[in-house]
C-alpha positions, 0 to 999 in steps of 0.5 A: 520569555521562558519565565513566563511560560513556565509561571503560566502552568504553575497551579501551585503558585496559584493556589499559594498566593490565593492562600496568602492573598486570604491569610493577608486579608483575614489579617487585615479585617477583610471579609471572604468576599472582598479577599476573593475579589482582591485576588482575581483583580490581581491575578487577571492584571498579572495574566493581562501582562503575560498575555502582553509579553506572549504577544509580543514574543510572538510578534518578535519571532515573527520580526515584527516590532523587533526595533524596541529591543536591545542588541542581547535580546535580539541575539537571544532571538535570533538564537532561538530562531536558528535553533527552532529553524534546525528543528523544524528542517530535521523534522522535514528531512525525516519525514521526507526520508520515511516517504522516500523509504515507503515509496521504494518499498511500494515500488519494489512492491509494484514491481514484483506484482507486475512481474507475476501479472506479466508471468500471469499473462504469459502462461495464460498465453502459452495455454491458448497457443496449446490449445489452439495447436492441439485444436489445429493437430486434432483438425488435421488428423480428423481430415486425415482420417476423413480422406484416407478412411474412405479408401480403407473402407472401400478396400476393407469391403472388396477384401471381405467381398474376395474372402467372402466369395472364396469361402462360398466358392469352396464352401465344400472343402473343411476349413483348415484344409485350406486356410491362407493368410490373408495380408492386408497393408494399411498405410497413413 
């Protein structure tokens, strides 16, 4: 079987025997035609016989027809068989190792977007709770101001009003003379 495989390719043996197909048939008073057509009937019936072989190689790798051969092909056989089997099982396992590797890469991967999406979120969060807190201070503090502005003003307006008719009423005495501190308390 791996004879044949290997005359299969051979181009130079080709060329050889098509050369001494045609240095025999100058020699034995052929023309070019006839040496030519002598050759390619001989080459097709010896590629026709690889054919056959290769097919029943196959058939055999296959276990099929496997009772026409004798006990040291089928060794052979089988040999080539545990042989091609480990090959093709090493050839599984490593592309199922790459796989597992790639996907434990893509799993560290994810998770790692996962945890910046999670401290995404989370900051996003804390800056509306901030916001809203600020919002709540801001509120709390204007309805402060609302409430307890009013009574400043009402307060501001009757000291300025005392101050006011104080100075009208004592309008003839200079002003330093008689100047008193006025002590205004502002509670919030």
């Amino acid at each position: 079987m791996d004879k044949i495989l290997f005359k299969i390719g051979s181009v130079r043996g080709t060329i050889e025997r098509y050369k001494k197909a045609f240095a025999d048939s100058s020699n034995s008073g052929l023309s070019v035609a006839e040496a030519n057509v002598q050759f390619y009937q001989q080459e097709a019936t010896k590629l026709k016989r690889q054919i056959r072989e290769i097919q029943n190689s196959n058939r055999h790798i296959l276990g099929e027809a496997l009772s026409s051969l004798p006990l040291k092909e089928l060794k052979s056989l089988e040999g080539r068989l545990e042989r091609g089997i480990s090959k093709v099982r090493a050839k599984k396992n490593e592309t199922l190792f790459a796989e597992m590797e790639f996907m434990q890469k893509r799993e560290v991967e994810l998770q790692s977007h996962n945890n910046y999406l999670r401290a995404q979120i989370a900051e996003h969060e804390r800056i509306q709770q901030q916001q809203q807190q600020q919002q709540q201070t801001n509120m709390m503090q204007r309805a402060t101001y609302e409430s307890v502005g009013g009574q400043y003003d009402d307060e501001n307006r009757s000291t300025y009003g005392a101050v006011g008719a104080l100075m009208d009423s004592d309008s003839h005495y200079a002003p330093q003379d008689h100047l008193t501190a006025l002590q205004v308390e502002v509670t919030l």
